[in-house]
DRENDO-1510 file (C-alpha; in Angstrom, 1 decimal, always signed):
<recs>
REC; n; res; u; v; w
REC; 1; UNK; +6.7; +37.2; +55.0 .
REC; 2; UNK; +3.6; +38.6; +53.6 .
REC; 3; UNK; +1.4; +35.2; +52.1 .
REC; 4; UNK; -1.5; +35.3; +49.3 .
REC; 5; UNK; -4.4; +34.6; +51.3 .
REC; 6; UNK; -7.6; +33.9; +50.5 .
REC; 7; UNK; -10.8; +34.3; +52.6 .
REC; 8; UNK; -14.2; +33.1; +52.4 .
REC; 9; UNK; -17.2; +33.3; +54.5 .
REC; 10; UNK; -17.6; +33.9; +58.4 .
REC; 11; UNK; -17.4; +31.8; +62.0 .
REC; 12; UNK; -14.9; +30.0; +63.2 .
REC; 13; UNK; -11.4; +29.6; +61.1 .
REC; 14; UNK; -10.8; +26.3; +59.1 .
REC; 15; UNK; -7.3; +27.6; +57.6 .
REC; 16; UNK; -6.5; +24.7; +54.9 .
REC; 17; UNK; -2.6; +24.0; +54.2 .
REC; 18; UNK; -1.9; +22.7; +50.6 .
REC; 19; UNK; +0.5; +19.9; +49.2 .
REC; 20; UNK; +3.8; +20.1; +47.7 .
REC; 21; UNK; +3.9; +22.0; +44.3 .
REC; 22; UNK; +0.7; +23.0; +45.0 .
REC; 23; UNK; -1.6; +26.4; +45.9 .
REC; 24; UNK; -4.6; +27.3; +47.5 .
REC; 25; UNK; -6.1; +26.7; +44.4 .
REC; 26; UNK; -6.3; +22.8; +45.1 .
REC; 27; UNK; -8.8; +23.5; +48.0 .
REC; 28; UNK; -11.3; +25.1; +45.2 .
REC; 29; UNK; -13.2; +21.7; +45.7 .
REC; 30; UNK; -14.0; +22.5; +49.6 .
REC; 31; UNK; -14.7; +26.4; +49.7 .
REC; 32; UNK; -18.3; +26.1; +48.3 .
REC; 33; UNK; -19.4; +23.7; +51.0 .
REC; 34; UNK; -17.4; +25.3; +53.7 .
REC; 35; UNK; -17.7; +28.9; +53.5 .
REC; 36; UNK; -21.4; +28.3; +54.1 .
REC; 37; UNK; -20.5; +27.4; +57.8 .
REC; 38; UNK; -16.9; +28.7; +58.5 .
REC; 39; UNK; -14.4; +31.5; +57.8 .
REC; 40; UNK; -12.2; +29.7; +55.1 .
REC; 41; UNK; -8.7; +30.4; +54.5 .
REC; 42; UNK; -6.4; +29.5; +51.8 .
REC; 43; UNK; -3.5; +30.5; +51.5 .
REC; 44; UNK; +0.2; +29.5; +49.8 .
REC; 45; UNK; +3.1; +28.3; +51.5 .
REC; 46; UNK; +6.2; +30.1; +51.4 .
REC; 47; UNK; +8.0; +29.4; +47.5 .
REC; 48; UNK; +4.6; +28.5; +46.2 .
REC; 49; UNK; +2.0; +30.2; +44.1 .
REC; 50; UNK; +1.4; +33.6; +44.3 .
REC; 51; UNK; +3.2; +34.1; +47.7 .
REC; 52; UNK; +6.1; +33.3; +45.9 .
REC; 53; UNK; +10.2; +32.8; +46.8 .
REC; 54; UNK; +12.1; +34.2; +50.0 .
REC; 55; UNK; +15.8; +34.9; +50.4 .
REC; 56; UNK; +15.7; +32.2; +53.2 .
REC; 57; UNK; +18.3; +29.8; +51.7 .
REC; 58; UNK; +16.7; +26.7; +53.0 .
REC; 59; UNK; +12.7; +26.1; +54.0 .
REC; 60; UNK; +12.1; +23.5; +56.8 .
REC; 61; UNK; +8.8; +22.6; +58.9 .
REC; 62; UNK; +9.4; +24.9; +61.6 .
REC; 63; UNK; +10.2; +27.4; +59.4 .
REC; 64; UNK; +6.6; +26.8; +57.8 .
REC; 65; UNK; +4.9; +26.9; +61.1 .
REC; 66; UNK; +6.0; +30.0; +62.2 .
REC; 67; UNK; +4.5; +31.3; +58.8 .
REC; 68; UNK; +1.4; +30.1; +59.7 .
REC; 69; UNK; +1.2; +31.7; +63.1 .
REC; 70; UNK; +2.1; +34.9; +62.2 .
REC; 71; UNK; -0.6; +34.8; +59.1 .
REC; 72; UNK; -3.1; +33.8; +61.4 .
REC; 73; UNK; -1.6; +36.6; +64.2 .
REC; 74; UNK; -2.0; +38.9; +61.4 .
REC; 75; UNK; -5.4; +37.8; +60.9 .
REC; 76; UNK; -6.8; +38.1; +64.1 .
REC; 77; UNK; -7.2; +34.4; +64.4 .
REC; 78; UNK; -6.5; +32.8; +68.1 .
REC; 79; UNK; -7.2; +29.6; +67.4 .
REC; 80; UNK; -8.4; +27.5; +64.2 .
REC; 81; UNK; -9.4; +23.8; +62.2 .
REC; 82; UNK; -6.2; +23.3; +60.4 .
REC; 83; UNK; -6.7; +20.5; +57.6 .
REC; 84; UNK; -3.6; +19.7; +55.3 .
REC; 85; UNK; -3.3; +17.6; +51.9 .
REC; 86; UNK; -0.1; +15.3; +51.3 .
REC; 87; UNK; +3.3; +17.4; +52.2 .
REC; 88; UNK; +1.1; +19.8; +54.1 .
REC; 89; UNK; +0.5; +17.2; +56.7 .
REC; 90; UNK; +4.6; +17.7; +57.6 .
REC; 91; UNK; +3.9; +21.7; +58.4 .
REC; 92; UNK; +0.2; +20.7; +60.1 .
REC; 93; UNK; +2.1; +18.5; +62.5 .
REC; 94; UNK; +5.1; +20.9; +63.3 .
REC; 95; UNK; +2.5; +23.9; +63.6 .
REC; 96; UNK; +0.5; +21.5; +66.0 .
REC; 97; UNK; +3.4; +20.4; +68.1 .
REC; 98; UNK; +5.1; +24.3; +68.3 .
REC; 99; UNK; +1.3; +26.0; +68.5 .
REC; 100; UNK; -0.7; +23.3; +70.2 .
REC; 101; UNK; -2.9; +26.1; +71.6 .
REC; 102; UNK; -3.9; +27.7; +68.0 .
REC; 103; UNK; -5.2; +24.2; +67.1 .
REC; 104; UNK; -9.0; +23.6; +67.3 .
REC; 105; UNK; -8.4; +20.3; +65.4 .
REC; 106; UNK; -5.9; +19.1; +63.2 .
REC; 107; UNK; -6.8; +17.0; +59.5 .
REC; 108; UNK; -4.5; +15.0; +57.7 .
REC; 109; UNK; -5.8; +14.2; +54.6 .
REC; 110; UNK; -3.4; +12.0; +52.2 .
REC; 111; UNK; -1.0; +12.4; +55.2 .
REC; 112; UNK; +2.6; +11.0; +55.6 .
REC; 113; UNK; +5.6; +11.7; +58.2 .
REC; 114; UNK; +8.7; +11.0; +55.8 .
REC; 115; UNK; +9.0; +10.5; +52.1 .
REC; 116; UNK; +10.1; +6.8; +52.1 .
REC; 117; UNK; +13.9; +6.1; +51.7 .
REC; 118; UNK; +13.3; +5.0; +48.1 .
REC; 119; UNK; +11.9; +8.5; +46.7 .
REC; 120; UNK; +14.4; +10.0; +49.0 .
REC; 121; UNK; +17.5; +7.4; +47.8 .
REC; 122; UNK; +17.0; +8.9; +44.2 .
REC; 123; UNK; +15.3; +12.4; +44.2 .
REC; 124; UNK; +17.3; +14.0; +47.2 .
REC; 125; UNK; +21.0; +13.4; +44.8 .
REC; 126; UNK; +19.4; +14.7; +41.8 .
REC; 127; UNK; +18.0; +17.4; +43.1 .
REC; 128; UNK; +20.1; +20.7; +41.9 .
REC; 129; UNK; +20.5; +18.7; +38.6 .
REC; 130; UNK; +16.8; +18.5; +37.4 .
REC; 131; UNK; +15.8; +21.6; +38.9 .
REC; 132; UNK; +18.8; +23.1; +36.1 .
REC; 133; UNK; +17.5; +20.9; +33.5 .
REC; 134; UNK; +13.9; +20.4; +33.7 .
REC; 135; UNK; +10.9; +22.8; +34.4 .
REC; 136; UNK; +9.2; +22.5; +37.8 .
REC; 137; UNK; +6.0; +21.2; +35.6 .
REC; 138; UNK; +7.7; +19.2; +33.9 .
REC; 139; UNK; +9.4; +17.2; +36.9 .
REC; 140; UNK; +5.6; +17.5; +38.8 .
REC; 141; UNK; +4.5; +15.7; +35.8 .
REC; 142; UNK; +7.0; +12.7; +36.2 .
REC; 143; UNK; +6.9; +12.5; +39.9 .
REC; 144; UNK; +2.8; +12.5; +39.8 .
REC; 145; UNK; +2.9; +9.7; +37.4 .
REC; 146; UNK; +5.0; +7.8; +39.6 .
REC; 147; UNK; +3.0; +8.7; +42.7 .
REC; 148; UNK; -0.7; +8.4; +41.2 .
REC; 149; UNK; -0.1; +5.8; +38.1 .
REC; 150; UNK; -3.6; +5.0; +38.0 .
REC; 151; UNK; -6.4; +6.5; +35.5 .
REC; 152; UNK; -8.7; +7.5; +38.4 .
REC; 153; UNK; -5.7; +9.6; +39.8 .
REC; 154; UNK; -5.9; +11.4; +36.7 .
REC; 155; UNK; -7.2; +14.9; +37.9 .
REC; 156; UNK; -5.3; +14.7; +41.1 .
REC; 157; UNK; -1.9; +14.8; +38.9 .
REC; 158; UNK; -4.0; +17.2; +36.5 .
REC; 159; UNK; -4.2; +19.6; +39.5 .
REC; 160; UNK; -0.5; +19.8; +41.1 .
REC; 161; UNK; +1.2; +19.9; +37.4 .
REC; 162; UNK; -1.1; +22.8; +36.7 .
REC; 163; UNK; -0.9; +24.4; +39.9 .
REC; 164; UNK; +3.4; +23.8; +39.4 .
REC; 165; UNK; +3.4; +26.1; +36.5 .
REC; 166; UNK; +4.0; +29.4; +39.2 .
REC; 167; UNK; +7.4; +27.2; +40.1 .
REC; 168; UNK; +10.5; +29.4; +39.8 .
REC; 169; UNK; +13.1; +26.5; +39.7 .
REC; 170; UNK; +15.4; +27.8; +42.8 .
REC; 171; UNK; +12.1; +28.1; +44.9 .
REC; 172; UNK; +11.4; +24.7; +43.7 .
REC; 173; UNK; +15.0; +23.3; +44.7 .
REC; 174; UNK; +14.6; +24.7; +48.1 .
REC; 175; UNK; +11.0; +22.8; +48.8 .
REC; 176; UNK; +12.2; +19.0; +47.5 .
REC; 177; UNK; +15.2; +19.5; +49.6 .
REC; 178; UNK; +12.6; +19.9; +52.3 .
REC; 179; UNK; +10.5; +17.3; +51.6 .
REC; 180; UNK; +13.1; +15.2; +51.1 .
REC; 181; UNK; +14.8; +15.9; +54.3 .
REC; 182; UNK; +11.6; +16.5; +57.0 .
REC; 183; UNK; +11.1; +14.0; +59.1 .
REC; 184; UNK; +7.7; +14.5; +61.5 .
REC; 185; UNK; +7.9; +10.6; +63.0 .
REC; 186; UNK; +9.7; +11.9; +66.3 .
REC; 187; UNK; +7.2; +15.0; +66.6 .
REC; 188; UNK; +3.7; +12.4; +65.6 .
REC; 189; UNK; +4.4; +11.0; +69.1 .
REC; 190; UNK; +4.3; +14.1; +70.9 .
REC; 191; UNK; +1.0; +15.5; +69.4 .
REC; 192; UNK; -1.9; +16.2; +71.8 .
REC; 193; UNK; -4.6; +17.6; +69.7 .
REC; 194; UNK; -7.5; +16.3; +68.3 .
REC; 195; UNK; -6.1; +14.6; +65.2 .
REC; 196; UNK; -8.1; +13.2; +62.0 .
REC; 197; UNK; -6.2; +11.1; +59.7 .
REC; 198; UNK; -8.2; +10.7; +56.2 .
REC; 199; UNK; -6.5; +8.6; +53.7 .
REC; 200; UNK; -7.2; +6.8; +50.4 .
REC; 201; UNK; -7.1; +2.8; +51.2 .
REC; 202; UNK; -5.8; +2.4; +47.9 .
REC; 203; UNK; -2.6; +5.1; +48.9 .
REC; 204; UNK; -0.2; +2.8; +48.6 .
REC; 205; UNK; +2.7; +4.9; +49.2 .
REC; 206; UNK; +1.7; +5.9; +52.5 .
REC; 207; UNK; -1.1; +3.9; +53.8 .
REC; 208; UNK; +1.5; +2.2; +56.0 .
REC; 209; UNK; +2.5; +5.3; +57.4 .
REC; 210; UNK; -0.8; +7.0; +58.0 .
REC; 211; UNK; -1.4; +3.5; +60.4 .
REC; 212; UNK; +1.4; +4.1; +62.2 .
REC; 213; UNK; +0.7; +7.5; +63.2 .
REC; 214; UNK; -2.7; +6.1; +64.4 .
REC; 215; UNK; -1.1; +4.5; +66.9 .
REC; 216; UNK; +1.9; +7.1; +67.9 .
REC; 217; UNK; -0.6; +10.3; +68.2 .
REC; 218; UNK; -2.0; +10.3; +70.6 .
REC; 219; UNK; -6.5; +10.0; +70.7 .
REC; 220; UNK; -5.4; +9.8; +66.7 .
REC; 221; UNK; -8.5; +8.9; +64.5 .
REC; 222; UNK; -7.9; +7.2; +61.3 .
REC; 223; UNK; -10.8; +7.6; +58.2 .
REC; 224; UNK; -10.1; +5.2; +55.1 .
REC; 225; UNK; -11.9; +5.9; +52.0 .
REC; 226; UNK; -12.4; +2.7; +49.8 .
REC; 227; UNK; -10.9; +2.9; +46.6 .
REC; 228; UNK; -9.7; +6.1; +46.9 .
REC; 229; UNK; -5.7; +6.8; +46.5 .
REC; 230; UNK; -3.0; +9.7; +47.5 .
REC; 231; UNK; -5.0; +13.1; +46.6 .
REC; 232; UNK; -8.7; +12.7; +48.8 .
REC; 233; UNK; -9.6; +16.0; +48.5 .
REC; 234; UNK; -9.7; +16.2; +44.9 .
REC; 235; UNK; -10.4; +12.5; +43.8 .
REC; 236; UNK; -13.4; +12.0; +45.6 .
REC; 237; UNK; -14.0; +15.2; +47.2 .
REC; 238; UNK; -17.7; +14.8; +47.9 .
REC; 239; UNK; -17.2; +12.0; +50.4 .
REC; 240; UNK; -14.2; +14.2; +52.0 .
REC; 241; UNK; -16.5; +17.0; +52.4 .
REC; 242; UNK; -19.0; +15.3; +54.1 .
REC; 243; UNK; -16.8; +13.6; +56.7 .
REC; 244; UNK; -14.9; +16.7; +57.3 .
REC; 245; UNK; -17.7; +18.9; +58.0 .
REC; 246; UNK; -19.1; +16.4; +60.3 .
REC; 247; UNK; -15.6; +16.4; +62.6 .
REC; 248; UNK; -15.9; +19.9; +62.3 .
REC; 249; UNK; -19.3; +20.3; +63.3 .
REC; 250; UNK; -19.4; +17.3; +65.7 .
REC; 251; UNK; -16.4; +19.2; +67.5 .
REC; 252; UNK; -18.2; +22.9; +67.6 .
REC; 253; UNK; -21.0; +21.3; +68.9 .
REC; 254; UNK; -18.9; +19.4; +71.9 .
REC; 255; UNK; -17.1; +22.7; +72.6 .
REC; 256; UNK; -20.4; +25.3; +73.1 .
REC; 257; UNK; -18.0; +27.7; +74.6 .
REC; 258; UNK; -15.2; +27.9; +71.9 .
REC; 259; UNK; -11.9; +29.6; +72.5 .
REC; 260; UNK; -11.8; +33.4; +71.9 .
REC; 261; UNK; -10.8; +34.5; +68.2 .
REC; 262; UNK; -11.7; +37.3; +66.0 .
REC; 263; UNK; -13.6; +37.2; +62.8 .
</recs>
């Protein structure tokens, strides 16, 4: 599977994973900080963006993780920061528990192990239906409303239902059936990397959850940013910035002698 990839500046790899309908595009707000320090790489997941659809008939986290490894085999990239956004944090973990050795650290930012059984109650029935009778966009744009109601979460919906438009509707029925079927709760508790969790306090959906894999992974730290909901990254991606790069850089400096990689 050959996967868009984006690179940006040198060092040592933070690879960013993005969230469901997404692209690499959603990270825009990090590269400029980031590639000042670190060889950046954004790429899109398998059925998304300009990577595009597969003949695999089904998607699934492991599936997803492999895909990483061999993008960052193909990149000459031993080991590397790994940082997801929302339904990335479901192919973060599963590349962590498979590949614990490729992981320098692991982010989960706006982070969750399961769709709760209410989104999955009503969207996992439905799903063949819409994706035959509504536009990927168009179903981003309800289900983002739903998600982020509030006017603040304005440009994190603005971002996904743009970044939906490169949805080809089978592609898009194959990645809800995955996120509404993955399940990472079993796999949180058998995590030993360093783990960040970031999360809005005001994520409603999910807050719950991110606490809970506090306490299941283990060494987990947990980051809270006041007033901020589901999408940290792009709602107040400022503060993100400056608390990522300082795990990233708080790490680096720890571990004088990092683990062999090519750049």
């Amino acid at each position: 599977m050959n996967h868009y990839v984006s690179e940006h500046g040198t060092g040592v790899p933070v690879i960013f994973i993005h969230g469901f309908a997404g692209n690499s595009r959603t990270w825009l707000p990090q590269v400029r900080m980031f590639q000042k320090k670190f060889r950046v790489l954004l790429y899109d997941l398998r059925g998304h963006g300009k990577t595009g659809g597969s003949k695999v008939e089904s998607y699934d986290a492991e599936l997803y993780a492999d895909d990483l490894a061999a993008m960052m085999k193909s990149k000459g990239i031993t080991s590397a920061h790994i940082c997801s956004l929302s339904m990335g944090a479901l192919v973060a973990q599963a590349f962590a528990g498979k590949y614990p050795q490729m992981v320098r650290t692991l982010t989960l930012a706006g982070g969750f192990y399961r769709l709760p059984w209410y989104f999955r109650a009503v969207i996992a029935p439905l799903n063949r239906t819409l994706t035959r009778i509504l536009p990927p966009s168009m179903i981003v744009r309800i289900g983002s409303k739903v998600l982020m109601p509030r006017r603040r979460e304005q440009v994190g919906r603005q971002a996904f239902i743009k970044a939906s438009r490169d949805l080809c509707p089978r592609e898009f029925e194959k990645i809800i059936s995955f996120l509404t079927s993955a399940d990472g709760g079993s796999l949180c508790r058998k995590l030993k990397v360093p783990t960040h969790l970031i999360s809005g306090e005001a994520d409603y959906w999910f807050i719950s959850q991110v606490k809970k894999m506090k306490e299941w992974i283990h060494g987990a730290k947990i980051h809270l940013l006041k007033g901020c909901a589901h999408v940290v990254t792009i709602e107040r991606f400022a503060e993100f910035n400056t608390l990522y790069l300082e795990i990233l850089e708080r790490f680096e400096q720890q571990h004088q002698q990092p683990k062999a990689l090519t750049t």
